[in-house]
Structures are given as C-alpha cells and as structure tokens.
N, C-alpha and C positions, 0 to 999 in steps of 0.2 A: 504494500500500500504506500502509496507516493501523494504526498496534496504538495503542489506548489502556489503561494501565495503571490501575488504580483499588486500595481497599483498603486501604493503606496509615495507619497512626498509629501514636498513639504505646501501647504495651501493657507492661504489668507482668511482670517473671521468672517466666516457669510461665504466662502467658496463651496466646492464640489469635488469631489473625488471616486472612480469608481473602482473599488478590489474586487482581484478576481481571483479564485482559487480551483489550479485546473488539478483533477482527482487522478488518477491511474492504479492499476492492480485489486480494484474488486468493481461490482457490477451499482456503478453509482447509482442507475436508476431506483434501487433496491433499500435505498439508505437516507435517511434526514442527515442535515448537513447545521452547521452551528458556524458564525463568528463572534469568536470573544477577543474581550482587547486587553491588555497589561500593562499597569504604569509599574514603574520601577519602584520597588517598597511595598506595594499594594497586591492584591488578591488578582486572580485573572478572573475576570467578569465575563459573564453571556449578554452578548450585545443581541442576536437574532438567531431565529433558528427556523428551519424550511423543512415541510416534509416532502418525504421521494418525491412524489409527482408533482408539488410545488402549490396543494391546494392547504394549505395550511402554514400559517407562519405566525412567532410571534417575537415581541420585541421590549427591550427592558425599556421602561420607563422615558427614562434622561432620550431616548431615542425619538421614541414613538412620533412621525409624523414626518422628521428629517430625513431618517434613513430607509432602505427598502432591497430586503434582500430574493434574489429571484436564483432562478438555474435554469441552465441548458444539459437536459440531461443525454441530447444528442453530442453534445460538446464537453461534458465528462466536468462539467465549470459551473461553481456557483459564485456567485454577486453580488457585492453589497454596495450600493449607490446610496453614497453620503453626499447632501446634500447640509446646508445653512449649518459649516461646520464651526463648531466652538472651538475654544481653548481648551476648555475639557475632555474636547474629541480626543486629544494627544494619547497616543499610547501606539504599541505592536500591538498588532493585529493578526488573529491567529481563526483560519479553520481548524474546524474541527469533525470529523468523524466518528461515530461509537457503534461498535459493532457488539455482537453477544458476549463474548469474553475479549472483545482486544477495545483498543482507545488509540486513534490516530491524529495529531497535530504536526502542521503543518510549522514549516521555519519560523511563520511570522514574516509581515512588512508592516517598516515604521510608520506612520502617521506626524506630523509634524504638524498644527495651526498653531501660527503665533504671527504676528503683525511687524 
C-alpha cells in the first residue's frame, strides 16, 4: 500500500489550495479515505473523511463549509479543496487509509498560510 500526498505550499489568508492523495497496492474503490493535518507539538487531527463511492462525507468542525473532500476512484486519488484558508489551516497534511487489521499514512505535505 503506497498513498502519495501532493498539493501542498505555501498560500495567503482567504486563498485556495487543492491536495491530492494518489492510492496504489489495494482496491481503492473498496475503502473510505481520511485527511488529517498535524501541527508540530499537537495531536494529529481528522480534518475529513469520504466513503468508497464518495456518497458520504464528513468534516470536523473549524472546517465545515471551506473545505470539500471528493475522489476519483477511476484515478486511485482522493481530494481535499481548501478553500478561505486561515492561519490555523497551517499544518502537514496526511491521508489516510484503514483497512481490517492494517492503518496506512501517507508522507504528508506541508500547508503553509501566513501573510
């Protein structure tokens, strides 16, 4: 199992950003998909999470309204379009995968709003 995160820089307060995390080595369509983000000191957080076929999503709070995570599950790729990004946004950002007995994350890409 491989997720590669991409997306990630650095964005101005009130810009946009889209991550995208492309899956390989299981049958993505089969699997709900998570991004959670991590500031340094702090807890890693669940930002959103998508089920398989993409009819079901939900989104932590500080989020809800700005961001919107979707997949192409011809394209093995899920996505998180951040929109009216805070300062708060700040952190790596990490898919994630969870399967019966395993748990798959991804490298992570930074996030950077700051003015």
């Amino acid at each position: 199992v491989q997720l590669v995160e991409s997306g990630g820089g650095l964005v101005q307060p009130g810009g946009s950003l889209r991550l995208s995390c492309e899956a390989s080595g299981f049958t993505f369509s089969s699997f709900g998909m998570s991004w959670y983000r991590q500031v340094t000191g702090k807890e890693r957080e669940l930002v959103a999470s998508i089920s398989s076929v993409g009819g079901n999503t939900i989104y932590t709070d500080s989020v809800k309204g700005r961001f919107t995570i979707s997949r192409d599950n011809a394209k093995n790729t899920v996505y998180l379009q951040m929109n009216s990004l805070k300062l708060e946004d700040t952190a790596v950002y990490y898919c994630r995968v969870r399967m019966l007995y395993s748990d798959y994350w991804g490298q992570g890409t930074q996030v950077t709003v700051s003015s």
